[in-house]
N, C-alpha and C positions, 0 to 999 in steps of 0.2 A: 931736335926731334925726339931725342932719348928721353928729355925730361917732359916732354909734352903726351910722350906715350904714357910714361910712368905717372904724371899727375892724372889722365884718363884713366889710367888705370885704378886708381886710388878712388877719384872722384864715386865712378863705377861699382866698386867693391863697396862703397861704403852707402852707397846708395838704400835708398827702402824703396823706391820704385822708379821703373824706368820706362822712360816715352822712347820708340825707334819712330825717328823721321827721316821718309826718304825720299826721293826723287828718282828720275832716268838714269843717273848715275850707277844708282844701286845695279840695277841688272845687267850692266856691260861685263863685269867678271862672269854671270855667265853666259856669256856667251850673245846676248844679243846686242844689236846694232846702236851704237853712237848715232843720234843724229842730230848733230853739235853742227852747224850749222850748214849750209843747202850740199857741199861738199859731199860730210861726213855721211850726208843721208844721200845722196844720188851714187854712193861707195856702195850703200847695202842696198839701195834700189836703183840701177840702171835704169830700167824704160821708163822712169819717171823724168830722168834727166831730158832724155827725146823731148818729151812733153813741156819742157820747162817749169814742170813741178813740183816747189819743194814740201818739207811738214806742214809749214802754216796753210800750203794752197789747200794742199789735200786733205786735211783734218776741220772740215768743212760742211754742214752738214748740208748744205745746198747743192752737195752733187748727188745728194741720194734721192733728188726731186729731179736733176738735171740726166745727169748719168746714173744708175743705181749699179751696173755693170763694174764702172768705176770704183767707185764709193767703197763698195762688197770684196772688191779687188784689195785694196789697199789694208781696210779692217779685217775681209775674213784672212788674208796672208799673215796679219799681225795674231790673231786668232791663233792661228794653227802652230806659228812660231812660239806662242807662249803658252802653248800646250804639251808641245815636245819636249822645251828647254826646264832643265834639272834647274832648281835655285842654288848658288854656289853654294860654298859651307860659310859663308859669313853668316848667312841667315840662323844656321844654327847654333852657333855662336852668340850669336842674338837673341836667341830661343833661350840658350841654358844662363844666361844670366839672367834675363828678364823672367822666367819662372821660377827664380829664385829668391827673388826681392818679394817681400812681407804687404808688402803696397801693391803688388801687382804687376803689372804692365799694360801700354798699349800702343798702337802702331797707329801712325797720322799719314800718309802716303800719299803724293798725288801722281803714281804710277798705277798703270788701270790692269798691268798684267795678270794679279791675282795671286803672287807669286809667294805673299806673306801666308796666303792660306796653306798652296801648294808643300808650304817649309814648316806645317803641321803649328802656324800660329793660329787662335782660337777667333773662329767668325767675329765674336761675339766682342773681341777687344781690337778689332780694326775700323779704322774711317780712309775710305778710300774719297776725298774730297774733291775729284774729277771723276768719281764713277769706275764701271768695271768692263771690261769688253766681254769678261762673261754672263754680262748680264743684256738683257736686249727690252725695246721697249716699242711702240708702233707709231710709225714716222707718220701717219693721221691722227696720233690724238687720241684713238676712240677710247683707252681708260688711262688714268694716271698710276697703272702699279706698272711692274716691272717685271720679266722674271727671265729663270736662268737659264743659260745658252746649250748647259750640258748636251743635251740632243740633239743641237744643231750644227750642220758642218755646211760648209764654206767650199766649193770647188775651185781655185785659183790657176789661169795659163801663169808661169810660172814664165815664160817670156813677156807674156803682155803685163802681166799682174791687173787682168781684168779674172773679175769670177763669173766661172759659169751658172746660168738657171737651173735648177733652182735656186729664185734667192730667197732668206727667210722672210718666214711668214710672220704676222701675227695671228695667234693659234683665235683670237675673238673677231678680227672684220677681215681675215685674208689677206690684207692689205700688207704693203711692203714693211717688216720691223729694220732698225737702226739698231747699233750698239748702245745701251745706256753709258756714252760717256760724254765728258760735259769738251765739247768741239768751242774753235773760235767761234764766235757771233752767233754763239748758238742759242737759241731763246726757244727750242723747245724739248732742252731737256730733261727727263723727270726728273726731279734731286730728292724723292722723297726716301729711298734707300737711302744714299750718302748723308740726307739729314738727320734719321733715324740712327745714323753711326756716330756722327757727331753728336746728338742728343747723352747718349751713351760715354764719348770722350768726356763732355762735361761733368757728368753724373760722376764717372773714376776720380776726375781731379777733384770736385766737391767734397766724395770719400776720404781723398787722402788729404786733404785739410793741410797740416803745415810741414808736413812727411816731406822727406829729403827725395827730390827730385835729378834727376840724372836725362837729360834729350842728349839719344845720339839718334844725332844726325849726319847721314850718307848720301852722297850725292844731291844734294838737291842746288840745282844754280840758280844764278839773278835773271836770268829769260824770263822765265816762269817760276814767280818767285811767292808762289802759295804755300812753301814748306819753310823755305826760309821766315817768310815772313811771321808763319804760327809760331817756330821756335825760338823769335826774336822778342816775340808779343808774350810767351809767358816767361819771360826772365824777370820781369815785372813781378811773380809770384815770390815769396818769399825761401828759400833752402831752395833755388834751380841752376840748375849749372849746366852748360852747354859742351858739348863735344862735339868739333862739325868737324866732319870727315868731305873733303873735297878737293881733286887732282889739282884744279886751276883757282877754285872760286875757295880760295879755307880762309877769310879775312873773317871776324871775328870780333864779335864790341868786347870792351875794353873786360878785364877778367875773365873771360872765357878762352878754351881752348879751340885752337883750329889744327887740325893735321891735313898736309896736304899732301896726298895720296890717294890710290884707288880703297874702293871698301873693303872689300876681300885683302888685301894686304895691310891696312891699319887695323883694322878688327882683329887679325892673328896677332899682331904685335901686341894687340893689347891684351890678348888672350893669355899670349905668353907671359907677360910682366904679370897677371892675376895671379896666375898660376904658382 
């Protein structure tokens, strides 16, 4: 592990631009909820278990047609939770090296918390590729833009984890709005944000042409394997080099580095070997 730190470390420093890729993993240091499988998640939500529901049931956009009480319950409580919660200091750790690099940076995440923004990383070099909970969008349809949650709040029983009415509106038909995040089997939702983010990913890597590239990547596992699999797909680019930072899942194609660890605690280690 020393030498796996100290070659991240090297990798890193020597870097001219860095991609941070991350996953659900990333925000367990601070403080929010594991929900590593039906267990880990009926741990942080009890009366879901009553119910016999776990992430996949509930992240579903068909209860916001079925149940909207529901639905509002489970995102706006997610809502609220990652409005409160501080983003550890890995993130800015994250921050002062990636604004460091000549090439830039930018962040690929398919965690919808928001939390790269919150850790003062720039709107403008993030793609959240599942969408953002602070963003909301209107569960009829009536236009294809999107916009932000800032002024809307979410009333949660905190026993039941149903939210109270008011639920949000869409400020153009009235009508019931949704999170804009991209749910299982979900076919109606916007991605024209999230595409506009990745249009922008492309455009950076196109800039930086044959520049010495550095992905680190935290937490993202093989469930849902839309981070992993981006960081897999550009080692194919010439000068890229992988660092996956991962407690259980740190396996690794062949020349690259995996540490298996939380983030907040291999991020410091590597901080410290830079230093």
């Amino acid at each position: 592990m020393d030498r796996a730190i100290r070659e991240a470390a090297e990798a890193i420093a020597a870097a001219e631009a860095l991609l941070v890729a991350a996953g659900a993993g990333m925000g367990v240091d601070s403080g929010l909820p594991d929900f590593r499988g039906s267990q880990g998640f009926w741990n942080a939500y009890p009366p879901y278990k009553k119910l016999g529901l776990d992430f996949y049931d509930l992240a579903n956009p068909d209860w916001f047609a079925r149940d909207p009480e529901l639905a509002w319950g489970f995102y706006g409580h997610r809502l609220n939770l990652y409005r409160r919660t501080v983003p550890h200091q890995g993130f800015a750790l994250l921050r002062g090296w990636a604004e460091a690099k000549p090439g830039g940076y930018f962040v690929f995440t398919s965690n919808v918390d928001g939390h790269f923004q919150k850790a003062g990383f720039g709107e403008k070099g993030i793609h959240e590729c599942h969408g953002s909970l602070h963003h909301l969008q209107c569960l009829a349809g009536c236009r294809e833009t999107v916009w932000p949650a800032g002024g809307t709040t979410v009333a949660v029983d905190e026993t039941t984890l149903r939210a109270r009415p008011p639920l949000p509106a869409c400020p153009a038909c009235g009508r019931l709005a949704r999170p804009n995040v991209l749910m299982f089997g979900d076919w109606n939702w916007q991605p024209a944000r999230s595409r506009e983010q990745g249009r922008r990913l492309r455009e950076w890597l196109v800039a930086l042409g044959n520049g010495r590239l550095v992905i680190v990547e935290c937490g993202a596992g093989t469930a849902v394997p839309s981070v992993r699999r981006m960081s897999e797909q550009l080692l194919a680019r010439p000068k890229t080099r992988l660092v996956r930072i991962n407690k259980n899942e740190a396996d690794v194609p062949l020349g690259q580095l995996g540490l298996a660890g939380g983030a907040l605690e291999m991020l410091a280690q590597i901080d410290d070997e830079m230093k």
